[in-house]
RODOVEX-269789 format. One record per residue: x, y, z of N, C-alpha, C in turn. Coordinates in pm, 1 decimal. Example, Ala and Ser with C-alpha at 12.3 -4.5 7.8 and 13.67 -1.06 7.14 Angstrom:
2
    n_east   n_north      n_up   ca_east  ca_north     ca_up    c_east   c_north      c_up
    1319.0    -569.0     780.0    1230.0    -450.0     780.0    1320.0    -330.0     780.0
    1285.0    -225.0     708.0    1367.0    -106.0     714.0    1290.0       3.0     787.0
//
This chain:
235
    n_east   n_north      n_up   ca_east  ca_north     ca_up    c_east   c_north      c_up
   -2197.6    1358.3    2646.3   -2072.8    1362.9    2721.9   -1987.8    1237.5    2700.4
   -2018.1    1092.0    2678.8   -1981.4    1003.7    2678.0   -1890.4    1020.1    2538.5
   -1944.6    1074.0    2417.2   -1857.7    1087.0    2277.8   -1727.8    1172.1    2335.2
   -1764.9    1310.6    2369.8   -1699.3    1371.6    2403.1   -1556.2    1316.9    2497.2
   -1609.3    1250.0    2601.0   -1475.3    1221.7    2702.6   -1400.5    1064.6    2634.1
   -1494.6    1016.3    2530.0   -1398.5     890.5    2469.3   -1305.3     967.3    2362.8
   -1331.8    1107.3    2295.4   -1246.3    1152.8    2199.1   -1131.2    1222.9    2299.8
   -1139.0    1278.6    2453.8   -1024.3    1277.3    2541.3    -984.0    1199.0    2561.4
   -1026.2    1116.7    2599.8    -911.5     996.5    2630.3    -821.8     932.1    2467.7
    -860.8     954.4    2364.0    -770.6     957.6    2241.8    -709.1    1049.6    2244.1
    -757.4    1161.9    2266.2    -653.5    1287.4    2252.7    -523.0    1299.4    2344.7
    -550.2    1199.0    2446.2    -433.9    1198.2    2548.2    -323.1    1068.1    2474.2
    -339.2    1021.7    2378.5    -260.2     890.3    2353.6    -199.3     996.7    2224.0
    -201.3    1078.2    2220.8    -157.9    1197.1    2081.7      12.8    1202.8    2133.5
      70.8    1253.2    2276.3     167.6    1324.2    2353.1     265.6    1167.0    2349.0
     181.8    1051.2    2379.2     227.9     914.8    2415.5     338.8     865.2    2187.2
     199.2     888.4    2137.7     251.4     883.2    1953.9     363.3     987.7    1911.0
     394.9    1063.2    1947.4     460.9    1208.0    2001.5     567.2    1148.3    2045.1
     598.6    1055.0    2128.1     702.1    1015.4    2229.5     809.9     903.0    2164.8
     697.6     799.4    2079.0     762.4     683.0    2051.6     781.3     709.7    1894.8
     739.3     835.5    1825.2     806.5     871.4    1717.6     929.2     959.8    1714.9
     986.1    1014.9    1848.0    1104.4    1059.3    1874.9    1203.4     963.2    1904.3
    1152.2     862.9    1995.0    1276.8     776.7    2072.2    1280.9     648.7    1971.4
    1197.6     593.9    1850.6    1233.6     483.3    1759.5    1317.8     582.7    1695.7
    1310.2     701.9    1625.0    1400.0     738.3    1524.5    1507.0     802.3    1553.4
    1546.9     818.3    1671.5    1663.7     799.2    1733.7    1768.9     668.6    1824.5
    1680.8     582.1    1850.4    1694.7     473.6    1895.0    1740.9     387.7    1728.0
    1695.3     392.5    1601.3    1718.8     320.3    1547.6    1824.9     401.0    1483.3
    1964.8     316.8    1464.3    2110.8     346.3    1400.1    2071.9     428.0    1253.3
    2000.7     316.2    1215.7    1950.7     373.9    1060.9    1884.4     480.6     993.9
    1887.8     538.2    1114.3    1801.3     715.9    1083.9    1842.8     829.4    1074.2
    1947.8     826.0    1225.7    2029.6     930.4    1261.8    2096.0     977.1    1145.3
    2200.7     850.4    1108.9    2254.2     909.8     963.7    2176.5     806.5     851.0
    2083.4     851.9     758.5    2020.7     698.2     709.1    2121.5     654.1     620.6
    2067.5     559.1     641.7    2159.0     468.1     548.3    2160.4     500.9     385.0
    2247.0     485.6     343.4    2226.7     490.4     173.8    2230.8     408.1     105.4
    2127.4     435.2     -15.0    2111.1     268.2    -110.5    2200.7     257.7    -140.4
    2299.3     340.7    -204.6    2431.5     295.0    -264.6    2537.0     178.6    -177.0
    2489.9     171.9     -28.8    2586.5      83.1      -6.1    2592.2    -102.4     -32.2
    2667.8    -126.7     -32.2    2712.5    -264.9     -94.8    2656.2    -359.7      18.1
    2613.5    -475.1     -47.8    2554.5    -592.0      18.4    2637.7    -622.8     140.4
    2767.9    -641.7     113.0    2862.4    -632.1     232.7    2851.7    -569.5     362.7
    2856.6    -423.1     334.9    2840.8    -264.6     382.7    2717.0    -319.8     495.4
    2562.0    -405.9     387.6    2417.4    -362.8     486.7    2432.6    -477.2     585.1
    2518.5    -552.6     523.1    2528.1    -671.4     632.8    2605.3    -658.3     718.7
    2733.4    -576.4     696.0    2804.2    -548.8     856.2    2713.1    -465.8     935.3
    2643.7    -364.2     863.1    2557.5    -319.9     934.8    2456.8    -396.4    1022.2
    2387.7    -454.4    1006.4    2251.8    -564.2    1066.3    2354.3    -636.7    1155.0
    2431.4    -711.1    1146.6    2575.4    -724.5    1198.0    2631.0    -652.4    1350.1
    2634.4    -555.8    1313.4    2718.1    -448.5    1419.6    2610.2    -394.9    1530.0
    2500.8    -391.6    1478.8    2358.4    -315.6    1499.6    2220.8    -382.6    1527.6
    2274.1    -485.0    1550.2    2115.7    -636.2    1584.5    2060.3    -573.8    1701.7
    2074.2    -536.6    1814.8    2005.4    -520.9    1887.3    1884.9    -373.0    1912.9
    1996.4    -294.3    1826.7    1913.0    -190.0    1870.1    1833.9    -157.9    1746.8
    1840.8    -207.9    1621.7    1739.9    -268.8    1510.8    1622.1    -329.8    1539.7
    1644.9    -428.9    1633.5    1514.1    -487.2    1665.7    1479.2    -400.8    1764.6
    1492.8    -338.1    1885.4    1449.3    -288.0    2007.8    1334.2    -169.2    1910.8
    1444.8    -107.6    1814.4    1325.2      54.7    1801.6    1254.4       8.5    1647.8
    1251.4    -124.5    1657.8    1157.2    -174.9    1509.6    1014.6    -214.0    1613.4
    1039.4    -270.6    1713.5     964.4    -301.2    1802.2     871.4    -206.3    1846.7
     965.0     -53.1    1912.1     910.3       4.9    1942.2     807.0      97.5    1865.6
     887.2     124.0    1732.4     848.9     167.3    1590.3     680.4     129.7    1523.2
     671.1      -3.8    1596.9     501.4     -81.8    1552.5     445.9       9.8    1626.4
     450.0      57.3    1733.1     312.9     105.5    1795.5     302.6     256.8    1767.6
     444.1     335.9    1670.9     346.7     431.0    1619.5     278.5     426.9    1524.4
     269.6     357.0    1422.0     212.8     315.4    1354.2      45.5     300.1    1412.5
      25.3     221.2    1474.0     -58.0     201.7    1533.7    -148.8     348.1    1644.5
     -54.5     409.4    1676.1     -90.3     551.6    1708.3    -140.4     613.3    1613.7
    -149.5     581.2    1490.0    -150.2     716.4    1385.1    -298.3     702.6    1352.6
    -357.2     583.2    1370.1    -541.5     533.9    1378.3    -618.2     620.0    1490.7
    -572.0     681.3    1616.6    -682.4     769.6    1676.4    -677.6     907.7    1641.5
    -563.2     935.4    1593.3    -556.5    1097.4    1541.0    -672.8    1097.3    1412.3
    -635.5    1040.9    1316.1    -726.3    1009.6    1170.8    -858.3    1031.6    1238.0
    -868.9     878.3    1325.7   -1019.8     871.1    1319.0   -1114.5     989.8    1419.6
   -1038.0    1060.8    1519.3   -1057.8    1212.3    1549.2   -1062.2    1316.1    1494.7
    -988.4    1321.5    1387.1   -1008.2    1405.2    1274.3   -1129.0    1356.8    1188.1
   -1155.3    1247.3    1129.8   -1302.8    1187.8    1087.0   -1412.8    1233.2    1173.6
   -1387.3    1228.7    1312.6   -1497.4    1263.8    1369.7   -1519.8    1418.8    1413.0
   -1403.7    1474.6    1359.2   -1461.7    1658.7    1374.0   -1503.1    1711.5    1247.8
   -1488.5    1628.5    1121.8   -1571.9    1636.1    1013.0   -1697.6    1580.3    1009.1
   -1743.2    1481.3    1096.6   -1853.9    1472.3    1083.0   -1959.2    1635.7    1143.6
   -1890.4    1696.2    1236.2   -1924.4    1806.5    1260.2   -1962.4    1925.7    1148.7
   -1901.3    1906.1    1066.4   -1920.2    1996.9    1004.5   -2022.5    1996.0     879.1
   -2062.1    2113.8     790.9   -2241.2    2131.3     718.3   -2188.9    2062.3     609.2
   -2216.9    1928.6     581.5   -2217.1    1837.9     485.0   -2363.6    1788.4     429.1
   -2351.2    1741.7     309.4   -2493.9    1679.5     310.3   -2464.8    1569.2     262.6
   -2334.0    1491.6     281.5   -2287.9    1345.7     213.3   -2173.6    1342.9     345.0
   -2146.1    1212.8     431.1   -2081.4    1162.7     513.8   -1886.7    1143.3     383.4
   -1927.3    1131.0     259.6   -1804.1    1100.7     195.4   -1665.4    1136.1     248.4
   -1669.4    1238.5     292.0   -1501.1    1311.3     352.5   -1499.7    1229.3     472.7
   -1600.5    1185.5     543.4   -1595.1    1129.6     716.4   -1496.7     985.1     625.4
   -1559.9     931.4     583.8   -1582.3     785.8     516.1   -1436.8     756.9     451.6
   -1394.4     869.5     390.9   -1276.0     819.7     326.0   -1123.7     868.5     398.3
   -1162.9     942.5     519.8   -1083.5    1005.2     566.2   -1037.3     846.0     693.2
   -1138.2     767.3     701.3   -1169.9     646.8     818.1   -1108.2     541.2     720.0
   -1079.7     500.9     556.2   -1053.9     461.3     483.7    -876.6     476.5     490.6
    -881.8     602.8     459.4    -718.2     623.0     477.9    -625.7     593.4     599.2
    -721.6     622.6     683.7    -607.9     529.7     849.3    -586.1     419.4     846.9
    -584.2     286.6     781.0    -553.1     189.4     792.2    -424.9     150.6     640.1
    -454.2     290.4     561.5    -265.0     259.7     489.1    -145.0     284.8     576.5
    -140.1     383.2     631.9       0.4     442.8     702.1      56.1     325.7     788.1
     -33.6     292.7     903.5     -52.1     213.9    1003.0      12.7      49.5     953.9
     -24.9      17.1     834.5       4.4    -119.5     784.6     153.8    -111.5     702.2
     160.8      -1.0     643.4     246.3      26.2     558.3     370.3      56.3     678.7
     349.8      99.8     785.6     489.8     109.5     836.8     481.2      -6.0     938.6
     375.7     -99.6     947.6     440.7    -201.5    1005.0     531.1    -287.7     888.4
     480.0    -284.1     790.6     557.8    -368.6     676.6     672.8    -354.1     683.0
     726.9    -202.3     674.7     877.9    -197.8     690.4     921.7    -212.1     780.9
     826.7    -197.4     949.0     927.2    -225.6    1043.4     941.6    -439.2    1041.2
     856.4    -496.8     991.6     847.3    -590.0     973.8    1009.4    -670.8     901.4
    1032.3    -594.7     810.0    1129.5    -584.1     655.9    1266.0    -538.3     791.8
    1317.0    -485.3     845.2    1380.0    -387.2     905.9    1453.0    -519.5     987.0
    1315.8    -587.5    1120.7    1337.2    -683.0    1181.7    1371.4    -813.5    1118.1
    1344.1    -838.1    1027.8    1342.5    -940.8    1006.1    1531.7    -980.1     929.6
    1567.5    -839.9     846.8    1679.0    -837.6     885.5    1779.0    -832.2     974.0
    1753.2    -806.8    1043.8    1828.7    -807.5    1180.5    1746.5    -942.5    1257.1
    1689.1   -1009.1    1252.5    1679.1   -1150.1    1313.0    1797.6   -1267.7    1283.4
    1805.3   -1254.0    1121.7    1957.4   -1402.0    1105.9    2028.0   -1293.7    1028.4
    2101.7   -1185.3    1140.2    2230.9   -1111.6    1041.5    2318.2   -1172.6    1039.3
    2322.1   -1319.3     983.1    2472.5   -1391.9     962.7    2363.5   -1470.2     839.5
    2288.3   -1432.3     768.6    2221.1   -1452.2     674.0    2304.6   -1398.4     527.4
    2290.8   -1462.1     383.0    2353.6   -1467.4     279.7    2379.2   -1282.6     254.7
    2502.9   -1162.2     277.2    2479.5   -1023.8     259.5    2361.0    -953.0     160.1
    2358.1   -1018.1      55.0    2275.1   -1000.0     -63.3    2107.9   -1027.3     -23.1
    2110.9   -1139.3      83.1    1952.6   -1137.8      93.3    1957.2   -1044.2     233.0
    2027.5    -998.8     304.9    1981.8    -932.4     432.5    2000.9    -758.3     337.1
    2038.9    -724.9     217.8    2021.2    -597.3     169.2    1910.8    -594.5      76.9
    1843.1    -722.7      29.5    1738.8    -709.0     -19.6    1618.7    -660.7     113.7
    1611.8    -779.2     185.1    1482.5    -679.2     294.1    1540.6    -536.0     320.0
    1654.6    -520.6     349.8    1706.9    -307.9     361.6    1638.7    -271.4     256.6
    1571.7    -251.6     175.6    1555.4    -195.4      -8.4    1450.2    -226.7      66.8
    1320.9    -355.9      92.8    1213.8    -333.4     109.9    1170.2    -263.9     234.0
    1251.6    -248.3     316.7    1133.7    -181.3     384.8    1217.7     -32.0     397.7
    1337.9     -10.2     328.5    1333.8     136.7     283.8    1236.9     166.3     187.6
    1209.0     101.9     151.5    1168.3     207.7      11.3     997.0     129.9      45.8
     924.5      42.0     137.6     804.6      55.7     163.6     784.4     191.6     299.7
     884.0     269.2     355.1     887.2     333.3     459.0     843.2     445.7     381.4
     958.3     466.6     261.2     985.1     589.5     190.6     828.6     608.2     120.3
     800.5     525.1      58.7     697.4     529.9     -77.4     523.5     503.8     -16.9
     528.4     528.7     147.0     362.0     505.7     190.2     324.9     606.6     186.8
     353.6     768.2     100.3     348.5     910.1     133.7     206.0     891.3      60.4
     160.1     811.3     -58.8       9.5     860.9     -53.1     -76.8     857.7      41.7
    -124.2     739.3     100.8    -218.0     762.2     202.2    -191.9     901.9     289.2
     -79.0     935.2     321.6     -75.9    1081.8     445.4    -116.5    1192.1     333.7
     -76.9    1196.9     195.9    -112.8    1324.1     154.1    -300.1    1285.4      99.4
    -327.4    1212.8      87.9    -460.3    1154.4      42.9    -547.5    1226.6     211.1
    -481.1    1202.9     312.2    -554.5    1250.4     445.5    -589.9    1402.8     450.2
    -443.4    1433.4     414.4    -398.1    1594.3     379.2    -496.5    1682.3     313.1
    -510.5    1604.2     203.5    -632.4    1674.9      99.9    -757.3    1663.8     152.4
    -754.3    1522.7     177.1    -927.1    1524.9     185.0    -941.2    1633.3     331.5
    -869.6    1670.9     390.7    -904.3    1720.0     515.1    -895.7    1839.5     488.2
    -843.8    1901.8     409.6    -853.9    2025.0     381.9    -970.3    2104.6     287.0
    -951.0    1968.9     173.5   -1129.5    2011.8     146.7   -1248.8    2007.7     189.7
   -1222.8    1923.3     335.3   -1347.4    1893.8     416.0   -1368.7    2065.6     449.6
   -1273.2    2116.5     519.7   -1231.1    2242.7     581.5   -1300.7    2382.8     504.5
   -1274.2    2338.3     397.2   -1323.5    2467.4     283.4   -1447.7    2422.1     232.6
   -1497.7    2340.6     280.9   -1626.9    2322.7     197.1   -1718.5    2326.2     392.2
   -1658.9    2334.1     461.0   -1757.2    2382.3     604.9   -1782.1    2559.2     577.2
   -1926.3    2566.0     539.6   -1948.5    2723.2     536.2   -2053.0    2710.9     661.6
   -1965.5    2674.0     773.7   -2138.2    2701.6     867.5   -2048.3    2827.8     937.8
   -2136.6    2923.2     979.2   -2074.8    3057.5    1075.5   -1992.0    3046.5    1161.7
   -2005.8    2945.6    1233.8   -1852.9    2933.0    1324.6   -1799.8    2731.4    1279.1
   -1717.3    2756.1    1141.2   -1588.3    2666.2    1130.7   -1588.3    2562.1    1221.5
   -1609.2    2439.9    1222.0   -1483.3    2351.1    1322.3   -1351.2    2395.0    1281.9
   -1348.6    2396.0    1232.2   -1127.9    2435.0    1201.4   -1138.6    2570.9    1117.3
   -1035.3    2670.4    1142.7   -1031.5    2791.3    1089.2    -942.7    2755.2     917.3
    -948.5    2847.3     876.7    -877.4    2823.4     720.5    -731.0    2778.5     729.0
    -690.6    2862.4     787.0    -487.5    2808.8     820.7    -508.4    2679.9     841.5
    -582.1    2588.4     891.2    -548.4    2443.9     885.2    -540.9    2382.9     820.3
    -675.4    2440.4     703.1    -667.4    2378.2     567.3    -520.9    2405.8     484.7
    -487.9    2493.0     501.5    -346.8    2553.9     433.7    -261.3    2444.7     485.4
    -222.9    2422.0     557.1     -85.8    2377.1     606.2    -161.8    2222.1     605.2
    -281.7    2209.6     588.7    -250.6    2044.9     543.9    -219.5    2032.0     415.3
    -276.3    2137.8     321.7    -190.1    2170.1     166.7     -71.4    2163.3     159.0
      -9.5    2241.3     252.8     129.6    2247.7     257.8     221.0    2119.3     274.9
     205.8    2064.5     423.9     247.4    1930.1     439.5     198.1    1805.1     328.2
      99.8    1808.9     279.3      93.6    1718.4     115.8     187.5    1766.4      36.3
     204.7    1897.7     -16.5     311.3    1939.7    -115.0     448.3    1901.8     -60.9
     467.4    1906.5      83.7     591.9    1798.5     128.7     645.3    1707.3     131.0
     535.2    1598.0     121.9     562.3    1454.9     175.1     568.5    1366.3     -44.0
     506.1    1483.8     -85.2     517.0    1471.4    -215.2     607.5    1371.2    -287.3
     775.1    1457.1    -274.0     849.8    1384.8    -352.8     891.2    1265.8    -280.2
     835.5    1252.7    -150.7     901.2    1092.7    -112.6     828.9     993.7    -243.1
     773.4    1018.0    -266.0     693.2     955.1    -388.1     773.4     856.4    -462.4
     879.3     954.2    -517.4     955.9     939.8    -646.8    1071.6     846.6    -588.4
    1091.3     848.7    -433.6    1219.9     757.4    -374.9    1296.2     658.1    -501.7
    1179.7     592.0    -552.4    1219.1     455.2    -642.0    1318.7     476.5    -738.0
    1298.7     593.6    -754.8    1337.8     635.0    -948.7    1500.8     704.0    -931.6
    1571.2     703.8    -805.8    1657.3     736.6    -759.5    1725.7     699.5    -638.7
    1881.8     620.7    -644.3    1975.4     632.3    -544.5    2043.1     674.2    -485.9
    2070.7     875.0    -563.4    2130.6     921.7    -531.7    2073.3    1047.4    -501.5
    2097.2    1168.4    -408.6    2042.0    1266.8    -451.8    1935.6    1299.9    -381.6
    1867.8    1421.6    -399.9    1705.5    1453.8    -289.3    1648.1    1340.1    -273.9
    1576.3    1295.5    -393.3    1505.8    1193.5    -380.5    1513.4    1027.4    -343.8
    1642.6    1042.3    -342.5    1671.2     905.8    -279.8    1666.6     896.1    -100.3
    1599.8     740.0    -118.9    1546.1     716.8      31.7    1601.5     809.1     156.1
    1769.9     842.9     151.9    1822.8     908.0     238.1    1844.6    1048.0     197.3
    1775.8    1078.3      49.1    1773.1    1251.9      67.5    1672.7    1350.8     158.6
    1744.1    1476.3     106.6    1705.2    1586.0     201.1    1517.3    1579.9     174.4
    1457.7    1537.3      44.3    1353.2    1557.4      18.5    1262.3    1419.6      43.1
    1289.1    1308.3      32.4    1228.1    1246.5      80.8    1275.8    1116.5     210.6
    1369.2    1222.6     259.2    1388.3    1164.8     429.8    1354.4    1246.4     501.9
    1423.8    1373.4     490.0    1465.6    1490.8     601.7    1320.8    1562.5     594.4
    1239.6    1581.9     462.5    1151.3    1723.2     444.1    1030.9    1601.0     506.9
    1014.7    1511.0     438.5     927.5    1395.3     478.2     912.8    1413.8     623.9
     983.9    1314.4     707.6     987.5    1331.9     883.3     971.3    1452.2     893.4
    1012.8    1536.5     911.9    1047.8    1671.3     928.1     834.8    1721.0     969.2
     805.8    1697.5     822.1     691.4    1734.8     787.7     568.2    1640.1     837.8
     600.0    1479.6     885.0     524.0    1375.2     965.7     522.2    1474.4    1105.2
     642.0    1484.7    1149.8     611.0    1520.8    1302.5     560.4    1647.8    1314.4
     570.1    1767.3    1223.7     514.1    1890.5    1204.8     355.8    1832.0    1248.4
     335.1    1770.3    1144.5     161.8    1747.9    1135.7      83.9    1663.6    1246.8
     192.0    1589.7    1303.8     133.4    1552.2    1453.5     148.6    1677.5    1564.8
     224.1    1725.1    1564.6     255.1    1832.4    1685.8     102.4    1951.6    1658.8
     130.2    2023.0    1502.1      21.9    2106.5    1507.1     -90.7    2029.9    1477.7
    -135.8    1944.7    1427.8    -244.6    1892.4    1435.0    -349.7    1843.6    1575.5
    -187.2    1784.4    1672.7    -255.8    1752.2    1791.1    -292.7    1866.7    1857.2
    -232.0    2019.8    1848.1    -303.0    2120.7    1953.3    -402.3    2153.7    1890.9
    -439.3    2152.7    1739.1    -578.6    2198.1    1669.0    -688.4    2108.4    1752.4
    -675.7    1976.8    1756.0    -745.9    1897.3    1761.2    -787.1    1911.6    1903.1
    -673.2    1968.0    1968.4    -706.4    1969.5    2181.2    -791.1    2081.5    2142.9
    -794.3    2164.3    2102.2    -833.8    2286.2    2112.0   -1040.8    2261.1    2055.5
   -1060.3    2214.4    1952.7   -1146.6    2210.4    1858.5   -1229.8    2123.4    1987.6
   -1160.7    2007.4    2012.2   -1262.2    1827.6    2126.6   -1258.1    1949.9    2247.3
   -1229.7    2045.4    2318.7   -1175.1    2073.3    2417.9   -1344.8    2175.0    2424.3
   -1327.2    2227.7    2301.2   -1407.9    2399.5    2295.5   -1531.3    2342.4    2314.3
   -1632.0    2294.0    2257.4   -1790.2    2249.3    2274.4   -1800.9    2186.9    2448.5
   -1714.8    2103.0    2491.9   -1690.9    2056.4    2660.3   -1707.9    2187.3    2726.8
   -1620.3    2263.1    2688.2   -1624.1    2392.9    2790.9   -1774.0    2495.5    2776.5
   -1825.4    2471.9    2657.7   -1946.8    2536.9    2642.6   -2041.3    2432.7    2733.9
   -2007.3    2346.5    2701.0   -2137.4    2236.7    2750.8   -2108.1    2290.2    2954.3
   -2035.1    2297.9    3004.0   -1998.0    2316.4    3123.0   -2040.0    2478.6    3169.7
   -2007.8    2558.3    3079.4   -2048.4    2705.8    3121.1   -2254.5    2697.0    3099.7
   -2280.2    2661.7    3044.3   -2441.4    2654.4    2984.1   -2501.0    2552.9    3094.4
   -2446.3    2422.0    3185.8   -2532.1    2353.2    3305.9   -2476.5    2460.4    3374.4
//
């Protein structure tokens, strides 16, 4: 019971990661409409400029989802350990991968703030940190699709009679990897889908982050939830 009610009390900080990935990316100026690389050193500095406060407020707030994104992973690690393995490897590397996302978007919120700390700083160096922590925001898509996979092959390789996770989960973590995909390529382009503020690796990206927290978190209530309720009908 003790495993069990410490993976509820993570599962309740899921709704809280849920909350502060809505109100930073609306809270921060730079999202709503993102910004585009094409604009001029000038352009990022009136921006940081015009926009200091509420840059830092949802960069601030922005760290702790990051930091949210370590009990989902490592709850998901631990409903694979559930399942008919005869090598811990999928637990192991799936506990491996929660600590890229998590670091990688503090970096940019790091990059983000730190521009907006001296926006009366040289235009050219306050649009160089814009470039780094766009394009470290844009380009952390391996680790999430690296989660994606391994979790889905964990999924298809569970042949015990009753599944921890049914097949559709494995699918749509396929799916959301084939999404988060072309943020990949951000670098190789300023203009266009693939640039930091395109439809493919801004809009399909987020789009497809918060997809995979929303359905992931009711799989996951559902899966920590089901063995509790057996354990309760059986005393």
């Amino acid at each position: 019971m003790k495993r069990t009610d410490g993976e509820l009390i993570l599962l309740c900080t899921l709704p809280v990661v849920a909350l502060i990935w809505v109100s930073a990316f609306f809270l921060f100026p730079g999202f709503v409409h993102p910004m585009s690389p094409t604009m001029s050193a000038e352009e990022v500095a009136s921006f940081y400029q015009d926009e200091t406060a509420r840059i830092r407020y949802s960069m601030i707030l922005f760290n702790w989802f990051g930091v949210g994104l370590i009990p989902i992973v490592i709850l998901l690690a631990m409903q694979v350990r559930r399942m008919a393995f005869r090598t811990p490897i999928l637990t192991y590397s799936l506990i491996a991968c929660a600590g890229g996302p998590p670091t990688l978007f503090l970096v940019a919120n790091m990059f983000w703030l730190l521009g907006a700390f001296r926006p009366d700083r040289a235009p050219e160096l306050t649009q160089l940190l814009n470039d780094l922590a766009w394009l470290t925001f844009t380009l952390l898509v391996p680790y999430l699709i690296a989660q994606c996979l391994l979790f889905a092959l964990a999924i298809f390789w569970d042949r015990q009679d009753q599944p921890v996770f049914k097949p559709w989960v494995a699918v749509f973590n396929l799916v959301i990897a084939v999404a988060l995909a072309p943020a990949a390529f951000a670098a190789l382009a300023s203009t266009g889908p693939l640039a930091w503020d395109g439809v493919l690796s801004f809009w399909l990206k987020n789009v497809a982050i918060a997809a995979w927290i929303v359905v992931m978190g009711v799989v996951l209530a559902q899966t920590i939830r089901q063995p509790r309720a057996t354990d309760s009908v059986a005393a």
